[in-house]
N, C-alpha and C positions, 0 to 999 in steps of 0.2 A: 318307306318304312311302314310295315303294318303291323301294329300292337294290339294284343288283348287286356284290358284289364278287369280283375275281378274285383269285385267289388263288396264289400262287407254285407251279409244278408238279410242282416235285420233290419236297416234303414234306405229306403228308396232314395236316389240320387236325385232329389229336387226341396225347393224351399219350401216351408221351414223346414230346415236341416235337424237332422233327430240327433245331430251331434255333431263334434269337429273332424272325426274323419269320415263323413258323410261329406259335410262340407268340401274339406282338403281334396279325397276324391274325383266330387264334380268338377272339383276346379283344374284338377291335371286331366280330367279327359276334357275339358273345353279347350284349356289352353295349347294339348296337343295337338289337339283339330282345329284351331286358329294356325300353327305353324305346318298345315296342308300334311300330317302326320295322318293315316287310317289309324281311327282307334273299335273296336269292336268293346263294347260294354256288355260284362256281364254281373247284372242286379237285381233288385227286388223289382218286381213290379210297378209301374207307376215312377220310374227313374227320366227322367229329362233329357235322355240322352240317345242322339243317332245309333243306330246299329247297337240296340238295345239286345241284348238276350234276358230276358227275363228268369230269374232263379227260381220261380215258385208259379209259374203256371201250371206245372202237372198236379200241384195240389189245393186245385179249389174246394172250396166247404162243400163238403157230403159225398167227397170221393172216398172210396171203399178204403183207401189209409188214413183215414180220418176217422176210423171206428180203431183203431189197433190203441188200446188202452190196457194192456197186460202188465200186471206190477214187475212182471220179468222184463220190460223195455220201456226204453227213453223216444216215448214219439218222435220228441224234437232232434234228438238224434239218430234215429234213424232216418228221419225226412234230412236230415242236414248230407247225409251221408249220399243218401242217394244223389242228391242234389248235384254234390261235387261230383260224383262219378259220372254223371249226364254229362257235366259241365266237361269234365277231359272228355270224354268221348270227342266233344265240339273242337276242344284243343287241337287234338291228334290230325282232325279232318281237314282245320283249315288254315295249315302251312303260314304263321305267324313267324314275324322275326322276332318278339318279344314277347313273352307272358308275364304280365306284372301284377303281382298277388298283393291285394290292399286289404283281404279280409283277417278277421280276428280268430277263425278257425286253425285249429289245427289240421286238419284234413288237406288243404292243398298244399300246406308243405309237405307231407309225406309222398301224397300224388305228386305233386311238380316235381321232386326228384327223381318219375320215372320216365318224364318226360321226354320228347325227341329235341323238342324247343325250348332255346334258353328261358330260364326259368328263374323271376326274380322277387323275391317276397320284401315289402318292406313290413317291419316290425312297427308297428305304435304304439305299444304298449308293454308293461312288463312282462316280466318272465312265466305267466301264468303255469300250473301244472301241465296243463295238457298241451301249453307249447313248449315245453321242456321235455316231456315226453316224445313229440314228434320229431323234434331236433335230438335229444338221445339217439333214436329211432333211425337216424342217415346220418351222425356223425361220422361211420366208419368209413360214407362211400357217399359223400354228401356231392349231386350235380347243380346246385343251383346257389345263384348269389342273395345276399344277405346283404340288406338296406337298414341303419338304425335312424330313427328321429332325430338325437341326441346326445352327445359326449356322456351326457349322465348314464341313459339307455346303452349303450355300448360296455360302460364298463360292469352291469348289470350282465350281460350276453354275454361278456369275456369271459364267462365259465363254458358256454355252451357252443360257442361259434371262434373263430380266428380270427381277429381284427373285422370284424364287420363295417362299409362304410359308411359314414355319416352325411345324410344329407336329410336336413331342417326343413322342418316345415314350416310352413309361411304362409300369408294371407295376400288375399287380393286389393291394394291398397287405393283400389278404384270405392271398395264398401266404403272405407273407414276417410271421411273428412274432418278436418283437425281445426283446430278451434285454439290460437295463440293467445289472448287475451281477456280471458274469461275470471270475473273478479268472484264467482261465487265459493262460499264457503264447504259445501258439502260436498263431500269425498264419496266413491260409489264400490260397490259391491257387485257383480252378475257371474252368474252361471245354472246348472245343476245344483238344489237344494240339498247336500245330504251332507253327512259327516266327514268326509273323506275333504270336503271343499271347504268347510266348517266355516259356516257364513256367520256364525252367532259369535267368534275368533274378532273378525272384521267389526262388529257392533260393540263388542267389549273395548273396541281400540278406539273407535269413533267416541264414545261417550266418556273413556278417562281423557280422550283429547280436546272433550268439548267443540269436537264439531258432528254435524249433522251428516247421514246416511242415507244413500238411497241403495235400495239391495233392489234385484230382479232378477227373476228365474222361475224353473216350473219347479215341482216339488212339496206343493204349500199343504197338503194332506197327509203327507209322509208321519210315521212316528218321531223322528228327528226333528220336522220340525214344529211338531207341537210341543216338543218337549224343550228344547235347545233354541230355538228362534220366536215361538209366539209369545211368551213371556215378555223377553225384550223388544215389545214390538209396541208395551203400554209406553216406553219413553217418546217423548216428543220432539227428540231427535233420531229416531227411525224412522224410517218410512220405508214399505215393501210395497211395490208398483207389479208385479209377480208377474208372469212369464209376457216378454217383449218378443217384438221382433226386429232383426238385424239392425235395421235404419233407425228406429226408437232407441238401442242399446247406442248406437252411434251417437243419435241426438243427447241422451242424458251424459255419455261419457263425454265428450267433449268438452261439454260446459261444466264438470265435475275438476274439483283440485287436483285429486289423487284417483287411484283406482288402489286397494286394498287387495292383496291377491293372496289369501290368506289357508289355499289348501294344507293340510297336514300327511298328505302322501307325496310320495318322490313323482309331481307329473311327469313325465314323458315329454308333453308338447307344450301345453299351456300358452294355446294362439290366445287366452285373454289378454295376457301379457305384451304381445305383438298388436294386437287391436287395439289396447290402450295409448300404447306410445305412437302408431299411427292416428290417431282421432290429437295425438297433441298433449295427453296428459298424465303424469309420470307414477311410476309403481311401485309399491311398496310391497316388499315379498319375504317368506321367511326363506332360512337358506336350505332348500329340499328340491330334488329334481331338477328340473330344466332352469330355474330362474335366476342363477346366478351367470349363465351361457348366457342370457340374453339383458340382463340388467347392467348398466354399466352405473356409472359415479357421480355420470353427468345425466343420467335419464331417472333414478329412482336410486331405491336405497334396500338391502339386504341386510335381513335383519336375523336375529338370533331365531333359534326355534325354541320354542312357542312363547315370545320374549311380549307381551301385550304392551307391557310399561315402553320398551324399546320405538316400538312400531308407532303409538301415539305420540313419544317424545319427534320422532321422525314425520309424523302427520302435523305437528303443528309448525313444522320448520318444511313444509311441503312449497313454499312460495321459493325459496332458492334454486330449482330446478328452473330450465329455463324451456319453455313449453317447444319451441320449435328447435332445438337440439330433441327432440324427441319427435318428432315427424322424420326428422333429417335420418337418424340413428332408423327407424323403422323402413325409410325409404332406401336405405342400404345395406339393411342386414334382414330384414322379416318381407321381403316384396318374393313372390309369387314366382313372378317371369326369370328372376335369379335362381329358384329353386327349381322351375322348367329346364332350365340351359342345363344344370347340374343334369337332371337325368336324361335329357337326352344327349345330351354326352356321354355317358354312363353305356347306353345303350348302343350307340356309336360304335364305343369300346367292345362290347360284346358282340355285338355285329360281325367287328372287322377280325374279331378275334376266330370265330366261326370261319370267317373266310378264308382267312391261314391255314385251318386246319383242313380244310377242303378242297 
């Protein structure tokens, strides 16, 4: 089997991860080329991965498109454009049984439906305009399949696509070591700083709980958060540790009560959620997006939106959870190598289905 996957082109495919589907990414072109799968990688420069295509070599600083600054165009889209159209040209020429589309552009779903090779996009995120526009755009005479994150995500798309299928992303539960026994009081917070994740949410439920906070993430210059998080940051049960790396986010979560998961948009993915209950320690979430697909009764608690009072009455009854029902629950629904099987099976299907036809 030999697969292309594209790859999102803002963030190079290596650590530290500029995000979780940078992450998620790397992780399905590893783990496909562990199962002796060809995968051909196309990403940002500086990407970790075999049979790299590079998406932005042709535009080093102080190439002659580098000066195109006209209030009548969008630099970055037009560079984005070109980009993708290099990128098929490479499609076309080298006879792939799979083209699997991980980016957040609209541009290769329009292209990938003129494709010769199957052509498969998975979705991670919402319905943004301009991927509603490019799905508009091949609804009438659409050639390619459609992957969603999430039961929530799906029914988001069930305006734009037909049953699109679900297959969850997940983590590598090699990262995340769990920690059963752990008597500390302080419940944790991490991610991306901004309002949409509304870490200052998480600090108002820590402190009518009376217990202590540990937050981490980058973001700490943002207007958000001098306005909404530095304030609370004079209590002395706060504390911001600010942007971790993987292993440190493991070490603090493990030995933490709880994890607070306290976004106020519908996520999509929300691997925080799956990395907390892999490290051993249970979640406490409002009920928006992905989080109630993956919270169960016995691993964390789902709470009202935007219920503050709710969430801390549930932070201080945080000890009833029982910490290794939550490895267990993570070791059989958020693992990696299950979410592998899923799409190459998936692809299998498409394969054999091309062979029919042929």
């Amino acid at each position: 089997m030999k697969i292309a996957i594209i790859a999102d082109h803002r963030h190079a495919l290596k650590k530290p991860y500029g995000g979780g589907l940078a992450m998620v990414t790397h992780k399905i072109v590893q783990k496909l080329s562990e199962k002796g799968i060809q995968v051909d990688v196309y990403a940002k420069s500086g990407s970790e991965c075999q049979n790299l295509h590079a998406l932005d070599d042709h535009f080093a600083e102080g190439s002659p498109f580098s000066c195109i600054h006209s209030e009548n165009y969008n630099p970055i889209e037009i560079k984005n454009a070109i980009i993708y159209a290099e990128i098929f040209q490479d499609l076309e020429r080298n006879e792939y049984d799979i083209v699997h589309n991980h980016s957040l552009n609209y541009l290769p779903i329009i292209l990938g439906n003129r494709l010769k090779t199957r052509f498969v996009t998975t979705l991670h995120t919402m319905a943004f305009p301009e991927i509603r526009f490019a799905l508009d755009y091949i609804k009438d005479e659409s050639h390619q399949e459609f992957i969603v994150v999430s039961e929530s995500l799906r029914e988001q798309y069930s305006k734009f696509l037909n049953f699109p299928k679900v297959i969850r992303n997940a983590i590598d539960l090699n990262d995340w070591k769990p920690n059963f026994e752990t008597n500390n009081e302080y419940c944790m917070w991490f991610g991306s700083i901004c309002k949409e994740k509304a870490p200052h949410l998480a600090i108002e439920v820590a402190i009518k709980a009376n217990k202590p906070i540990i937050l981490a993430g980058r973001g700490k210059n943002s207007e958000y958060f001098e306005r909404f998080v530095a304030p609370l940051l004079k209590n002395p049960l706060v504390s911001y540790v600010g942007e971790q790396d993987r292993s440190q986010i493991n070490r603090l979560l493990r030995n933490a009560s709880a994890l607070l998961f306290t976004s106020v948009w519908d996520e999509p993915s929300a691997l925080a959620i799956s990395e907390s209950l892999a490290s051993g320690t249970p979640v406490l979430s409002w009920d928006k997006g992905v989080a109630s697909e993956i919270i169960t009764e016995e691993v964390g608690q789902i709470c009202e939106p935007i219920d503050t009072n709710a969430m801390a009455e549930a932070l201080k009854n945080i000890d009833k959870f029982d910490r290794k029902a939550c490895r267990k629950y993570a070791e059989e629904n958020c693992n990696i190598d299950n979410m592998i099987e899923e799409y190459i099976q998936f692809y299998e299907s498409l394969i054999e289905e091309n062979a029919e036809v042929y």
